[in-house]
N, C-alpha and C positions, 0 to 999 in steps of 0.2 A: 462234503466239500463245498466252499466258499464260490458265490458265480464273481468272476471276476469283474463284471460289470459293474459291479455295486460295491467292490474295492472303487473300480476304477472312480464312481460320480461320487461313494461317501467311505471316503479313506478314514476317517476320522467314527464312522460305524465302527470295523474292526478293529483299528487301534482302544478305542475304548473297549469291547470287546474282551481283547487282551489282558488288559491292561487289569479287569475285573480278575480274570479266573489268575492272572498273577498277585492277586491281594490286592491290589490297589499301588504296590509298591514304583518307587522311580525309577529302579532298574528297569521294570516289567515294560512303563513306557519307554523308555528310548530303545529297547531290542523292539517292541511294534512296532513305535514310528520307523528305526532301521528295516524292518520287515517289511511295513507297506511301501518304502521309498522304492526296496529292492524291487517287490511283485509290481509296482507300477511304471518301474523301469523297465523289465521284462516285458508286459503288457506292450509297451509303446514300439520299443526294440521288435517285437514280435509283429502289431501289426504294420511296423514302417516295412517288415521285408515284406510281409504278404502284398500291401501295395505296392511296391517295388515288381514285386512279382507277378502280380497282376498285369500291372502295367507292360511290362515285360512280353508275358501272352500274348497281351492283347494287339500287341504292336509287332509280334511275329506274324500269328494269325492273319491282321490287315496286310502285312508285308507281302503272303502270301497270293493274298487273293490278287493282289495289285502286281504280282508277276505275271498269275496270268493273263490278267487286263494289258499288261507291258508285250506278251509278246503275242496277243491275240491283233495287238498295234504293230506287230514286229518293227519295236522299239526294243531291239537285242540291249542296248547299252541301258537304259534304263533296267531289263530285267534284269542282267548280270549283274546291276551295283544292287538291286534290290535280294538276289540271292545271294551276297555275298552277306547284306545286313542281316539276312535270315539264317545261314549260318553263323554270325558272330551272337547273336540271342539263342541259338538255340548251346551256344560253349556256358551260356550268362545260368542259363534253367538249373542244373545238376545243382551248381553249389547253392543259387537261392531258396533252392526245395532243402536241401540239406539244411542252410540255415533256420528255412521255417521251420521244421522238423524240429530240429533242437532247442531253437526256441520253446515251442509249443510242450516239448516233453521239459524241462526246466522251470517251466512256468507251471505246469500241474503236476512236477513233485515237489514243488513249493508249496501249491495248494492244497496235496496229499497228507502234508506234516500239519498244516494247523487244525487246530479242533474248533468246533460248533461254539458260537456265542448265546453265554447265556440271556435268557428270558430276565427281561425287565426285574419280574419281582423272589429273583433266586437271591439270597441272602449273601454278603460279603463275605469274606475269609478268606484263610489261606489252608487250612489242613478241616479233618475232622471234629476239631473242637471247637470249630466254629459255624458246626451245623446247630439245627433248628428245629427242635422237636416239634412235632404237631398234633398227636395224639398219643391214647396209651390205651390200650386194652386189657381188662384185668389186672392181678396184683399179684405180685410174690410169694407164693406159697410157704405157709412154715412147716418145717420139719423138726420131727424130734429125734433127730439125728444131725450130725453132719452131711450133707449130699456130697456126694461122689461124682466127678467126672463120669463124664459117657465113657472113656475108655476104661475105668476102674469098675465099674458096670457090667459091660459088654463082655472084658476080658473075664470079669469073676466069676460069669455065666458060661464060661466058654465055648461064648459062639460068635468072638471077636477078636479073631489072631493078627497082628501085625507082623509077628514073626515070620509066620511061613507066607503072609505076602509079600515081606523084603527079602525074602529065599528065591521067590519067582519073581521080581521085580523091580525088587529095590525098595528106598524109604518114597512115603507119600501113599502107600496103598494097604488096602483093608481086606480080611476075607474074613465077610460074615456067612452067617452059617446058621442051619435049624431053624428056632421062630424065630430069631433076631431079622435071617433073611427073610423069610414072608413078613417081617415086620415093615421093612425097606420096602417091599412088595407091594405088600399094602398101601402104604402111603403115597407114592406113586400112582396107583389104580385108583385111590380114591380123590387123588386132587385131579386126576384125567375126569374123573365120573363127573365132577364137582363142575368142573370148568368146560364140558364137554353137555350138561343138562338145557333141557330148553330155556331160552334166556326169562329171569323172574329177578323184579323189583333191580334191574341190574346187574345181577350178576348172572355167568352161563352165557351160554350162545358160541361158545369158540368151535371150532371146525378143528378134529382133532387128524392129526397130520402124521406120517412115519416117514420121515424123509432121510436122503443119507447120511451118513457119518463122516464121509471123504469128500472134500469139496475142493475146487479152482479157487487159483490164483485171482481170478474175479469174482467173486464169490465173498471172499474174504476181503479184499479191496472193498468190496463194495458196503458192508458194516461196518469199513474201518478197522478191521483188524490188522489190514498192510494197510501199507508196510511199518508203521510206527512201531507196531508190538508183536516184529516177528519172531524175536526171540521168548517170546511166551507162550511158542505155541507149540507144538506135534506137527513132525510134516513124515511124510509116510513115500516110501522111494519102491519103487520096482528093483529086481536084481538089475536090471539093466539100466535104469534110472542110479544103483550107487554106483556103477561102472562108471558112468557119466561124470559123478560127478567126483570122483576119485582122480578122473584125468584131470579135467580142467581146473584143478584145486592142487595138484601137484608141483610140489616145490616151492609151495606157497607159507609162509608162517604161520600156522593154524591159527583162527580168530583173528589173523589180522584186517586190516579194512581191506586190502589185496585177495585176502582169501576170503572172507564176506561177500565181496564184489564178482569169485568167480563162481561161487557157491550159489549166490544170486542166479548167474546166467544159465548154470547146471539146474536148478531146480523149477527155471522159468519155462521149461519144456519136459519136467522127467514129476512123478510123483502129484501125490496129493496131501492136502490140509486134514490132519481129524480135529473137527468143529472144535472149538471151546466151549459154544455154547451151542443149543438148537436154534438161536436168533440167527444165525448167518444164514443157514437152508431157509427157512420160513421166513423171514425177509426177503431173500432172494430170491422167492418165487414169483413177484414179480416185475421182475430186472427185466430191462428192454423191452416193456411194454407197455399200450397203452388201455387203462380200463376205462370202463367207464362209469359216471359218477353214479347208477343206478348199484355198480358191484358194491360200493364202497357204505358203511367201513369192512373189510374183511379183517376178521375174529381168529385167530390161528392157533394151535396148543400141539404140544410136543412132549413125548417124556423121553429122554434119549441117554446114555451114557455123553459124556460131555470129557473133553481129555487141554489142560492146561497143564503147561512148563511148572511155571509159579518161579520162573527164573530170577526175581525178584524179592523174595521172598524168604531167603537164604534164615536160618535163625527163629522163623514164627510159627506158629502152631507145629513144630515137629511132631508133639505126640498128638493120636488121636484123627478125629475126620472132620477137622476143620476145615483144613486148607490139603487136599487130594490132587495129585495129578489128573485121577480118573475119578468123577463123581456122576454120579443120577441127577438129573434135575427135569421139572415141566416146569417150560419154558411157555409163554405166551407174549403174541405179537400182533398187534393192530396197524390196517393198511389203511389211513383216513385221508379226508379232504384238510386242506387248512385251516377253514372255520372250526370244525370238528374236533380239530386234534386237543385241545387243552381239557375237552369234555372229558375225550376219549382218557385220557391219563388220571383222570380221577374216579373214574371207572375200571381202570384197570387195577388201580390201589385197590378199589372198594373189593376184585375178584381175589387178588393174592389174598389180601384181611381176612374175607371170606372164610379160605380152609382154615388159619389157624384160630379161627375162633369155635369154628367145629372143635378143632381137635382141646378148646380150652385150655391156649399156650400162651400167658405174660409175656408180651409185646408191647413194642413202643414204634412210633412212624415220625422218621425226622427228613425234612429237606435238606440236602446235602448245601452248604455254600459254593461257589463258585472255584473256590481253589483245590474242592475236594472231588467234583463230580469228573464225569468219564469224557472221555475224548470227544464221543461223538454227541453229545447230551446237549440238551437246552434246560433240562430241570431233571431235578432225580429227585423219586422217594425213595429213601431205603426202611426198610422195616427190621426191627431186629428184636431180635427172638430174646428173654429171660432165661438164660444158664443156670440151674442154683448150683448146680460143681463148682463153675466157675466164678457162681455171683457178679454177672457181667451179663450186660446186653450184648448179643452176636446178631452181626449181618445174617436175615434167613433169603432177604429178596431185595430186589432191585429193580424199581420200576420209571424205566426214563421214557421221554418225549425229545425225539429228534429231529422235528421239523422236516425241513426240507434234504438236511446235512446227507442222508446215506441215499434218498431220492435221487439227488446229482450223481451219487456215485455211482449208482447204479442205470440212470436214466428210465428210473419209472414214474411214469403219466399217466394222468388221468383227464377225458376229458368233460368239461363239466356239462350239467345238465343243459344249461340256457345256450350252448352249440360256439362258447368262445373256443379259442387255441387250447391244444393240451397242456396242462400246471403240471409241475411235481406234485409227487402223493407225499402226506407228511407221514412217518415211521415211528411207532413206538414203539419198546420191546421190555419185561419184566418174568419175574422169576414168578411163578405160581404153582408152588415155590421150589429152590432146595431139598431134593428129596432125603441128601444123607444128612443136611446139618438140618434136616426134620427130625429124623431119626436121632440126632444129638439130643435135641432138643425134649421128646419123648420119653427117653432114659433117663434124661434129666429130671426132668417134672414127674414123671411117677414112676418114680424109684421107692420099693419097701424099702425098710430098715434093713429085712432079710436077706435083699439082694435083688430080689424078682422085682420084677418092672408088669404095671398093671398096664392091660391093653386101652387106649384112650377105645369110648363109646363107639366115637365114630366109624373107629379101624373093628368093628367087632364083625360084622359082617365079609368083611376081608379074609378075616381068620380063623374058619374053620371051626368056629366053637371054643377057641383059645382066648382066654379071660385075662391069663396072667403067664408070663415069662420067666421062667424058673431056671436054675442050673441045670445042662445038662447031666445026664446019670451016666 
């Protein structure tokens, strides 16, 4: 979240801002500048009633004391016009507090909806094809074969059913099986091992974390996942939370804005979030508070089941474990200073790179441009993994630098060493990495001709003495 202060002195900061992650385009500016005109209206609207109201107080308060100064003189007439004033202020309070109130929430779900400005030197654009590769690691392996999908793979071994997970489920979900699932297993374990070792030449040192799955309304707020993309997400009700919210949603046009808006009230007190990612828990550990700059940076690492809608997404990856409602992923998240933070984000690259270069998996690492990266983002790398099924690079990770942006939301501080005021902490969060589009990735790259999938080096110790992945008998 944006501190309104710095709308208020450099309006022309976020306008630009804007104006970038919208392409550069003309439209982009005049919805900013109509944007900042709006939030600085608000602002002013806002604090003319708190002075109002201030004022207001302050001038009961005094009224007060000077009644009883009035009849300590027993000057009845002065104190009777004087409590007469003090009743007409205190009719004035209800509605000015009401006012400020709605000011206040108005003006920070305005501030809730825009996204983080990007960093000086993030590249222009408007989509994907106007990212910026920046390195590559290894090269494209030949085969003397055609390669095969990971699901043409998975399934031919069968120990990779779609079917009977859309029998329990529906479409989006996988049930692996045999070594395919210790394969998953494996990877998993070993990017925990990897990112969880004592810190050397930079990489390592993360503090490996088991936090919940079920999270608050603030929680998610506070990464930015609310409210902009709550339709992307799992929200999870008690029997008596969908009673709840069955009432208040009645008689309502389903999906209308009318039933969104009661649906909203019903769920703002009943239920929980299951994460998207592990970044919401492990960033939000620490919300409303203040550390101190000796903690800092704290290292975080997570392997968690991870559950997204993908409401968006109608049409793309249907087959296979691309794009899952429910996926595995270690996640990793750094709590730094501001000076720190740009280091930290190229360190955190250097840790995702890391495993897949253990595991000896053709990648490439591109900067997103500004029309393409994520809500809350000031710079993203994404790194994306070599397919030969697909002959295509795929997203494996995602490693952003968010400044101050989820700090605000959450109001976590730090105070620094030299004994100033407490700062916000700046927030980074990345994949380290994808544990199923690992596993895509793995079937991919060492796939026999025969079918069997040879166990990467790495993962050998993982599995039990299992060299190579064969059809079930």
């Amino acid at each position: 979240m944006h501190d309104i202060k710095w709308i208020r002195d450099e309006p022309d900061g976020l306008i630009t801002a804007l104006v970038r992650r919208g392409g550069g385009s003309d439209e982009a500016r005049v919805a900013a500048e109509a944007l900042v005109t709006k939030l600085r209206g608000l602002d002013e609207a806002r604090r003319a009633t708190l002075t109002q109201l201030e004022t207001l107080l302050a001038r009961r308060n005094a009224a007060s004391k000077e009644i009883g100064q009035a009849k300590a003189r027993k000057d009845e007439a002065t104190a009777s016009a004087l409590m007469a004033e003090v009743a007409e202020l205190k009719e004035k309070v209800p509605a000015l507090e009401a006012e400020s109130k709605r000011l206040d929430k108005e003006l920070e779900d305005e501030l809730a909806a825009i996204p983080n400005a990007p960093l000086a030197e993030v590249p222009p654009g408007a989509d994907e094809h106007d990212n910026v590769e920046k390195s590559r690691f290894g090269a494209a392996r030949s085969y003397a074969f055609t390669p095969k999908q990971h699901f043409e793979v998975g399934e031919a071994l069968g120990q990779m059913d779609f079917e009977t997970a859309a029998k329990l489920s529906g479409a989006r979900f996988v049930v692996n099986k045999g070594p395919l699932a210790r394969l998953e297993r494996a990877l998993g374990q070993f990017f925990l091992d990897t990112h969880t070792a004592p810190e050397q030449d930079g990489i390592g040192g993360y503090m490996e974390v088991n936090p919940p799955l079920l999270v608050r309304d603030e929680a998610m707020f506070g990464t930015a996942q609310l409210p902009k993309f709550r339709d992307d997400q799992f929200f999870v009700n008690t029997v008596d939370g969908v009673e709840a919210v069955a009432t208040e949603t009645k008689g309502f046009e389903p999906f209308s804005d009318e039933f969104k808006s009661k649906l909203t009230e019903a769920m703002s007190y009943q239920g929980r979030w299951l994460i998207p990612t592990a970044e919401v828990p492990l960033t939000n550990l620490v919300r409303e508070s203040i550390l101190s700059e000796e903690e800092l940076p704290l290292r975080l690492t997570a392997c968690t089941p991870c559950f997204r809608a993908e409401a968006g997404a109608a049409g793309r990856d249907t087959r296979g474990m691309i794009r899952q409602h429910q996926f595995t992923k270690v996640e990793l998240v750094s709590i730094t200073t501001p000076e720190k933070s740009a280091e930290e984000h190229e360190r955190m690259l250097a840790c995702a790179e890391a495993v897949l270069k253990k595991l000896d998996l053709h990648y490439r690492v591109v900067t997103l441009c500004t029309g393409d990266m994520g809500f809350a983002s000031q710079k993203t790398y994404d790194i994306e993994v070599w397919l030969p099924g697909q002959g295509a690079f795929r997203e494996i990770s995602s490693c952003s630098v968010c400044g101050d942006f989820q700090a605000r939301r959450m109001n976590a501080r730090y105070r620094p060493a030299e004994g100033k005021g407490p700062r916000f902490v700046h927030t980074l969060n990345g994949s380290g990495v994808a544990v199923g589009r690992a596993l895509v990735a793995v079937l991919e790259t060492y796939q026999q001709e025969n079918g069997a999938v040879t166990v990467p080096d790495a993962l050998l110790p993982y599995m039990g003495g299992l060299k190579t992945i064969e059809k079930l008998k």
